[in-house]
TORSEDO-676063 format. One line per field, with one value per atom (N, C-alpha, C, O, CB): residue number from 1; residue in one letter; atom name; x, y, z. Coordinates in steps of 0.05 Angstrom, whole numbers, plus 32768, in hexadecimal, padded with zeros to 4 digits. Atoms other than C-alpha are relative to their C-alpha. Last residue first. Glycine has a CB too. Example, Ala and Ser with C-alpha at 12.3 -4.5 7.8 and 13.67 -1.06 7.14 Angstrom:
TORSEDO-676063
resi (2|2|2|2|2|1|1|1|1|1)
resn (S|S|S|S|S|A|A|A|A|A)
name (N|CA|C|O|CB|N|CA|C|O|CB)
east (7FF0|8111|7FF1|7FFB|8009|8012|80F6|8012|8027|7FEC)
north (7FE8|7FEB|8016|802C|8009|7FE8|7FA6|8018|8018|8001)
up (7FFF|808F|800E|8012|7FE3|8000|809C|8000|800D|8019)
***
This chain:
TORSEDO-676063
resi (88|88|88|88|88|87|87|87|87|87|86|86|86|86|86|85|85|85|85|85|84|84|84|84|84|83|83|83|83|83|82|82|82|82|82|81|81|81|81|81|80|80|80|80|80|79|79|79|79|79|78|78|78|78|78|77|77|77|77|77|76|76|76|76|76|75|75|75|75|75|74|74|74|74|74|73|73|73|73|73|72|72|72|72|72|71|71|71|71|71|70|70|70|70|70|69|69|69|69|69|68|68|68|68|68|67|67|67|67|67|66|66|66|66|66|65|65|65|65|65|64|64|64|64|64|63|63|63|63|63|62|62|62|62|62|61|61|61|61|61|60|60|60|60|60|59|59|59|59|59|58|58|58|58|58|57|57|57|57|57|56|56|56|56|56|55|55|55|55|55|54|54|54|54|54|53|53|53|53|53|52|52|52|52|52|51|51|51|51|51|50|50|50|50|50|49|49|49|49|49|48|48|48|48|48|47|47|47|47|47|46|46|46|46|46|45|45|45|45|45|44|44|44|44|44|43|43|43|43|43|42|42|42|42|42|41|41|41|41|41|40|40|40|40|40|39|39|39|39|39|38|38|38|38|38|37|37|37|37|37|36|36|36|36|36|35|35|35|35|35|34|34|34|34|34|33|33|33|33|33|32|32|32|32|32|31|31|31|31|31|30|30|30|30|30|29|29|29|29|29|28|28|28|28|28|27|27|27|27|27|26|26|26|26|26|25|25|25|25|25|24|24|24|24|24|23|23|23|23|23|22|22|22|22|22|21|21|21|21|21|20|20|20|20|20|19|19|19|19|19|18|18|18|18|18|17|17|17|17|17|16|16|16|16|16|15|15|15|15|15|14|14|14|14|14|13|13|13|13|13|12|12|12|12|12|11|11|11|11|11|10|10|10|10|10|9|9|9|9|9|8|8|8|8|8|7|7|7|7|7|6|6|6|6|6|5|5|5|5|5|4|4|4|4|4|3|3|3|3|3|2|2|2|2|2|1|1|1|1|1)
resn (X|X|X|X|X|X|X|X|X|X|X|X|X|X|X|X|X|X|X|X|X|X|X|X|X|X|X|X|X|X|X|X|X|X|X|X|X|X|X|X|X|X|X|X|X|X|X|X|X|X|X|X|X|X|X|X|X|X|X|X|X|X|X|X|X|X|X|X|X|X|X|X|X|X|X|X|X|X|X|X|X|X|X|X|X|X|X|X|X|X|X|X|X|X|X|X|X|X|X|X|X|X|X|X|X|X|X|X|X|X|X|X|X|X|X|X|X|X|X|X|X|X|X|X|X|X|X|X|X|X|X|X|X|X|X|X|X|X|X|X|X|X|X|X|X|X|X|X|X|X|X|X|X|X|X|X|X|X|X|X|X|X|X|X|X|X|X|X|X|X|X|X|X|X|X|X|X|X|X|X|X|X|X|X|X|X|X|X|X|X|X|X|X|X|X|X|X|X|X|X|X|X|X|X|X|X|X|X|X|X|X|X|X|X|X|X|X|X|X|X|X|X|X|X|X|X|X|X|X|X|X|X|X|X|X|X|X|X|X|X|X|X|X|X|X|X|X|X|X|X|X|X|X|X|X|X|X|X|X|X|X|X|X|X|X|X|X|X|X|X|X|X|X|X|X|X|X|X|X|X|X|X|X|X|X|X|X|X|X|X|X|X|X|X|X|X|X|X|X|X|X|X|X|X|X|X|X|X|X|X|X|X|X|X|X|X|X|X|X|X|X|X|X|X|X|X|X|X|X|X|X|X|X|X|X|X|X|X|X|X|X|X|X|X|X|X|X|X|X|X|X|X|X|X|X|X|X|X|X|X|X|X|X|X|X|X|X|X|X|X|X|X|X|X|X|X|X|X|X|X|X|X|X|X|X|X|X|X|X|X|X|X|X|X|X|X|X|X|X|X|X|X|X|X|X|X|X|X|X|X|X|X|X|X|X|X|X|X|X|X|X|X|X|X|X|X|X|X|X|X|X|X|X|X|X|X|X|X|X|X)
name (N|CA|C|O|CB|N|CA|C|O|CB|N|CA|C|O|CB|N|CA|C|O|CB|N|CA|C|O|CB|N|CA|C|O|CB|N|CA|C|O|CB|N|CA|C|O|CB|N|CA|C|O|CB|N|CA|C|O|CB|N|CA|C|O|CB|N|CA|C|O|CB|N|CA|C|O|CB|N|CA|C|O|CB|N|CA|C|O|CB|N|CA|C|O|CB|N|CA|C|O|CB|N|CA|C|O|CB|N|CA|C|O|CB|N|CA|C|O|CB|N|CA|C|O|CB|N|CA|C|O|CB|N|CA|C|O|CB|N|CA|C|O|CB|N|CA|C|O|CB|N|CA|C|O|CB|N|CA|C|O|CB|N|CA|C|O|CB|N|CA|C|O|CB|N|CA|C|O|CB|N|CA|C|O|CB|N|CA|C|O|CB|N|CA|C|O|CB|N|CA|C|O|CB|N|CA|C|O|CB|N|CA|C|O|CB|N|CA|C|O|CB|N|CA|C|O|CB|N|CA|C|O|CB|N|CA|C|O|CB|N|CA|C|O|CB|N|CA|C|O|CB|N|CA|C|O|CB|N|CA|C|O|CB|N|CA|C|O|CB|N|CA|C|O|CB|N|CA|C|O|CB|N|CA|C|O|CB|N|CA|C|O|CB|N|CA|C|O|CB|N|CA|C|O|CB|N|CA|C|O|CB|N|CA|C|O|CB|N|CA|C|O|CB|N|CA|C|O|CB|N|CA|C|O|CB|N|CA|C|O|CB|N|CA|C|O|CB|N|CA|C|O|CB|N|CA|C|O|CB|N|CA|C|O|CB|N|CA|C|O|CB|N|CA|C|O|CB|N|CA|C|O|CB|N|CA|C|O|CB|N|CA|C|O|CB|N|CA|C|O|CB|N|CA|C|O|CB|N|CA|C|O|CB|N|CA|C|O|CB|N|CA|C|O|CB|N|CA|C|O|CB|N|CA|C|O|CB|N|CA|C|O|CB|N|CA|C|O|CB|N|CA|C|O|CB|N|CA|C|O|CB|N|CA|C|O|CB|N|CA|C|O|CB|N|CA|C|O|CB|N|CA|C|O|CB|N|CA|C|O|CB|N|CA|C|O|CB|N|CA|C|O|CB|N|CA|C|O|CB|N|CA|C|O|CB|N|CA|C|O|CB|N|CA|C|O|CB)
east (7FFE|8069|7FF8|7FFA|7FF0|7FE5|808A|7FF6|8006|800F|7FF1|804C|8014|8018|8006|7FF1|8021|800E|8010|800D|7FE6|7FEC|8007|7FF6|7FF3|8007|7FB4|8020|8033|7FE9|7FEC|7FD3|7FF5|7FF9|802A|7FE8|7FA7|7FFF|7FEA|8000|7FF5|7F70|801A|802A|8003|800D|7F30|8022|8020|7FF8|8012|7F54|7FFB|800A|8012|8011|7F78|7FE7|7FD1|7FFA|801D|7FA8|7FFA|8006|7FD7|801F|7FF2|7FE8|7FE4|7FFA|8013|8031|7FF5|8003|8006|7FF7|805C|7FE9|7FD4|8000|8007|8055|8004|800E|7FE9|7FE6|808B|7FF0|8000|800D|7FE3|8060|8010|801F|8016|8009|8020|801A|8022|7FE1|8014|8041|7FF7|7FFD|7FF1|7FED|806B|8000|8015|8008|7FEE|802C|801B|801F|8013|8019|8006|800C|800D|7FE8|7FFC|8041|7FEF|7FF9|7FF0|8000|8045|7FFC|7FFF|7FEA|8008|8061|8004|8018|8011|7FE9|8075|7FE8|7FD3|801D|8002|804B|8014|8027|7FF5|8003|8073|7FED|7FEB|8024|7FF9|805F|8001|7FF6|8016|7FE4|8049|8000|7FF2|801C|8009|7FFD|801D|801F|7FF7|7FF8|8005|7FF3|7FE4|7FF9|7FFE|8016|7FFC|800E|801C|7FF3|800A|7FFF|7FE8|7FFA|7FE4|7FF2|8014|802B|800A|7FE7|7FA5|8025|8031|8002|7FE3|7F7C|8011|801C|8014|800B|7F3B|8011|800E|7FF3|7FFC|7F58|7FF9|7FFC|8011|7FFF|7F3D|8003|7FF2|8013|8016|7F40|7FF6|7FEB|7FF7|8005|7F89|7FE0|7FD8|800C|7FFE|7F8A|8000|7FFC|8012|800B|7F67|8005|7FF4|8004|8011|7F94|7FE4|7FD7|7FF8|8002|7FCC|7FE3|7FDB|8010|8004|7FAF|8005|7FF8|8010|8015|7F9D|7FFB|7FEA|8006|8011|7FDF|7FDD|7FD8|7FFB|7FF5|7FFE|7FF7|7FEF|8010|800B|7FCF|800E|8001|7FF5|8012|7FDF|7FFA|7FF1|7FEC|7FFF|8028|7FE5|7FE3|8019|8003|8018|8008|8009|7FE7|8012|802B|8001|8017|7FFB|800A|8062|7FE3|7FD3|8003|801D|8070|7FEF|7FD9|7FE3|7FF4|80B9|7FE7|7FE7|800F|7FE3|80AC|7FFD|7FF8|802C|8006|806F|800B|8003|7FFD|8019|808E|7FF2|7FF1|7FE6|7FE8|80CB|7FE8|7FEF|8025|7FF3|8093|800B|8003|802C|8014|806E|7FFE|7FF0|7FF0|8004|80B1|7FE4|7FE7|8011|7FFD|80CF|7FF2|7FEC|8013|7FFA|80E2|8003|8018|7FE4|7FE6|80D9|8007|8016|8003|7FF2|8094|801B|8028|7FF8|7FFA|8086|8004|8018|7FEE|7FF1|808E|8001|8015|7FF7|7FE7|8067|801D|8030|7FFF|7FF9|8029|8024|8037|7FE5|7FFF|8029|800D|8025|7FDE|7FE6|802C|8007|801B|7FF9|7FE8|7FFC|8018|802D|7FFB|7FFF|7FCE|800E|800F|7FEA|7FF5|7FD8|8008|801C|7FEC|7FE7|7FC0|8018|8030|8009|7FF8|7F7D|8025|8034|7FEC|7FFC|7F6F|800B|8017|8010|7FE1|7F5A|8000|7FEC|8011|7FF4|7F18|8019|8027|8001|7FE6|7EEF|800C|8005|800C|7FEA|7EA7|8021|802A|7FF6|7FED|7E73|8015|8020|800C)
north (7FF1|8123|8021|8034|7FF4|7FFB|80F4|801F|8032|7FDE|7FF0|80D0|800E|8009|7FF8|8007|80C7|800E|8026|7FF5|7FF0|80F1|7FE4|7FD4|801A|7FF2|80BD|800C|7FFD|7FF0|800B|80A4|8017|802F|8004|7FF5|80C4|7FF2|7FEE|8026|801D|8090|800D|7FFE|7FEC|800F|80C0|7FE7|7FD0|8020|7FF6|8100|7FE5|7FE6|801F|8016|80E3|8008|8003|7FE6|8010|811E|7FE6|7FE0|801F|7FF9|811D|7FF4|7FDC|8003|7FF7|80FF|8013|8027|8004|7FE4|80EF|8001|7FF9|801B|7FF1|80A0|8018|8015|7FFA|7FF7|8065|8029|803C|7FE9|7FF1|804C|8011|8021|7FEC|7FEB|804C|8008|801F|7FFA|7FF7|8024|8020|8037|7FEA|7FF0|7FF7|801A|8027|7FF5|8002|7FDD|8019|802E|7FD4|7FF1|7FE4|800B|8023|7FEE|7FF0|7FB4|8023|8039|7FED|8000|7F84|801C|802F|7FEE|7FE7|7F89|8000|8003|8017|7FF2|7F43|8018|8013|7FEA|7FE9|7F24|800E|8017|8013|7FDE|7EEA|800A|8003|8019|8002|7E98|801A|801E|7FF4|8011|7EA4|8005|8017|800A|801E|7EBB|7FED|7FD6|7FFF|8015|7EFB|7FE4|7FD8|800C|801D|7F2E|7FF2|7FF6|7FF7|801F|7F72|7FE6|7FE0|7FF6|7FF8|7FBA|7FE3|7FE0|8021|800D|7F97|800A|8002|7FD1|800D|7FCC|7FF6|8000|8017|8018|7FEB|7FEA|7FDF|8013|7FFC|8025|7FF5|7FFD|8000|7FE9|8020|8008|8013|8008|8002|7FD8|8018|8015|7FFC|8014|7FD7|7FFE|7FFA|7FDC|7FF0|8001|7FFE|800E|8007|7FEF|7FD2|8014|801A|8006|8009|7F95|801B|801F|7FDD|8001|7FBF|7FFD|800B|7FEF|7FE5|7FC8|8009|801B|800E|7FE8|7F89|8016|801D|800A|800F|7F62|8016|802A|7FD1|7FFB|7F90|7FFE|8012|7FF8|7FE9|7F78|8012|8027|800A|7FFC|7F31|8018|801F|7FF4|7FFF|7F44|7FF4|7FF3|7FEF|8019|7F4F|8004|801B|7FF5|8005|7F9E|7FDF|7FDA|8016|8007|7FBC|7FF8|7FFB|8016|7FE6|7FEC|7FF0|7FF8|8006|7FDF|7FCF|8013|802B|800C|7FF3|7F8B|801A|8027|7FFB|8003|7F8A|8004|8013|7FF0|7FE8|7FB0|7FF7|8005|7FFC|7FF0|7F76|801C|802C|8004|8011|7F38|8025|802F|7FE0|7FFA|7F5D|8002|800D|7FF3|800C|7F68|7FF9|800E|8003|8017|7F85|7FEF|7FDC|7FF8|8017|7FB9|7FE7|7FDA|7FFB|7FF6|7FFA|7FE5|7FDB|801B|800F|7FCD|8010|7FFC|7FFA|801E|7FC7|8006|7FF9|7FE9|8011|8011|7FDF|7FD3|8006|7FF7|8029|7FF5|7FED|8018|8009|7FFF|800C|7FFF|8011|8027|8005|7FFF|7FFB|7FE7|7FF2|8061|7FD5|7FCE|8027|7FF8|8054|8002|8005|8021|800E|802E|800D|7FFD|7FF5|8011|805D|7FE6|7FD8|7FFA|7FFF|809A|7FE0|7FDB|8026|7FF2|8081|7FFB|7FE9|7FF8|8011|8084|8006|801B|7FF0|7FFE|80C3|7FE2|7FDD|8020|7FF2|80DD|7FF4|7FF7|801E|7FFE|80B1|800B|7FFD|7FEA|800A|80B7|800C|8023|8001|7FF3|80DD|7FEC|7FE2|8019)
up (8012|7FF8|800B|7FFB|7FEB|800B|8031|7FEA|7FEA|7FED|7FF5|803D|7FF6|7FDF|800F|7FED|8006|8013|8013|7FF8|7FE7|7FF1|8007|8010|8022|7FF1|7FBB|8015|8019|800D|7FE9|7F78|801C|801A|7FF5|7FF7|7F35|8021|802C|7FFE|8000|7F20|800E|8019|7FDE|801B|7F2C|7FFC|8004|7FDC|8016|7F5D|7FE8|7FD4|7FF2|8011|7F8B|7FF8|8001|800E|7FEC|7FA8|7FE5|7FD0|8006|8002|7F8D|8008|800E|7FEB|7FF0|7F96|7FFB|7FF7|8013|7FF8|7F5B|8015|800B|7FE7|8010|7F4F|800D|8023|7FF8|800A|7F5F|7FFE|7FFC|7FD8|7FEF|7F94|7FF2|7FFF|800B|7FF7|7F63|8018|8020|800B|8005|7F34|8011|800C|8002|8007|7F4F|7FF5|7FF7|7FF3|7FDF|7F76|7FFC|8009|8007|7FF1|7F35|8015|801B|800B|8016|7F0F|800B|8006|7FE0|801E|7F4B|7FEE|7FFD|7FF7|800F|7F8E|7FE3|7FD5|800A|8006|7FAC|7FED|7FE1|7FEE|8016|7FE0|7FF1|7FFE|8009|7FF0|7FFC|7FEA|7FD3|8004|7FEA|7FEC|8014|8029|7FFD|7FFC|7FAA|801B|8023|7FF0|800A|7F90|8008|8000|7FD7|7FE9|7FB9|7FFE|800E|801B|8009|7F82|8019|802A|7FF0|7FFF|7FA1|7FF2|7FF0|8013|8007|7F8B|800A|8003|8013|7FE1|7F81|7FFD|7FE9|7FFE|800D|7F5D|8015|8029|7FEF|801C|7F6E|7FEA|7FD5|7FEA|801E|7F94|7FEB|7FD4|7FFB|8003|7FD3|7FE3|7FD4|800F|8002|7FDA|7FEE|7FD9|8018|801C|7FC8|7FF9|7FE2|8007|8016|8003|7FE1|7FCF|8004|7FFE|8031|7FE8|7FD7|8017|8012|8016|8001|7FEC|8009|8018|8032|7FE9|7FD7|7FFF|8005|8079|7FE4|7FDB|8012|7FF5|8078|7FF5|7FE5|8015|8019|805C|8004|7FF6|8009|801B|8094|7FEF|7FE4|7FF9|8007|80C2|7FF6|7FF5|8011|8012|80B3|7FFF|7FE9|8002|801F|80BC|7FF6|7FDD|7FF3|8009|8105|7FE7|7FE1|8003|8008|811C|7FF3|7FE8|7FF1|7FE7|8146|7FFE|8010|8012|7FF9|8109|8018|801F|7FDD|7FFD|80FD|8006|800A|7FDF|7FDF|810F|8000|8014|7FFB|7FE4|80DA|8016|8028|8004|8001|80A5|801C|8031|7FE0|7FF3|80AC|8000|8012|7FEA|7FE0|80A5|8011|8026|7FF5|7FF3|8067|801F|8030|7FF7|7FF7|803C|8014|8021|8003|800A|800A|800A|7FFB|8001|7FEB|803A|7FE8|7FE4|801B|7FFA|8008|800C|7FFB|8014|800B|7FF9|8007|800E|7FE4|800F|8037|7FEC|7FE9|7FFF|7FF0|8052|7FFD|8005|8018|8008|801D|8009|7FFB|8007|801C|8024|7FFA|7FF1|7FE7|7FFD|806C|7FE8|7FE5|8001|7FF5|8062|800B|8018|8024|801C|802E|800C|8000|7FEE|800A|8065|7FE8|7FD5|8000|7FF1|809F|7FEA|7FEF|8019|8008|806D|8013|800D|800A|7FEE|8064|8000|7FF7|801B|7FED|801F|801D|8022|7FF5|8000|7FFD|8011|801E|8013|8016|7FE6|8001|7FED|8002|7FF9|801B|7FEB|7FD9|8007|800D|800B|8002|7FFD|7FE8|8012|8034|7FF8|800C|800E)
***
């Protein structure tokens, strides 16, 4: 059976970095490496078929997609609509 939704551990990464900015301070704060941050991100990015990071420069920085689906109204993922974040 196919996943309808991402899993929620990796929207609830994504969120918390970009609010942070950061991949380092997401890591401290969830008692996790910052590759498996990058990970758990690049997983959700998988998911959706669209990268929400820039990481052709030194940090990842949250590009247009990134800005994008964080900024969006919560709702299920239905076809391109933004899968349940936390918080909604």
């Amino acid at each position: 059976m196919l996943r309808k939704a991402p899993p929620l551990e990796s929207i609830e990464v994504f969120v918390a970095a970009a609010k942070a900015g950061s991949f380092r301070a997401v890591a401290r704060d969830l008692a996790l490496s910052p590759s498996a941050v990058s990970r758990r991100i690049a997983g959700l990015e998988a998911f959706l078929g669209r990268a929400l990071y820039d990481r052709t420069g030194p940090m990842p920085r949250l590009n247009a997609d990134g800005r994008a689906y964080l900024a969006a109204p919560c709702r299920g993922s239905t076809g391109s609509a933004p899968a349940r974040r936390p918080g909604c």
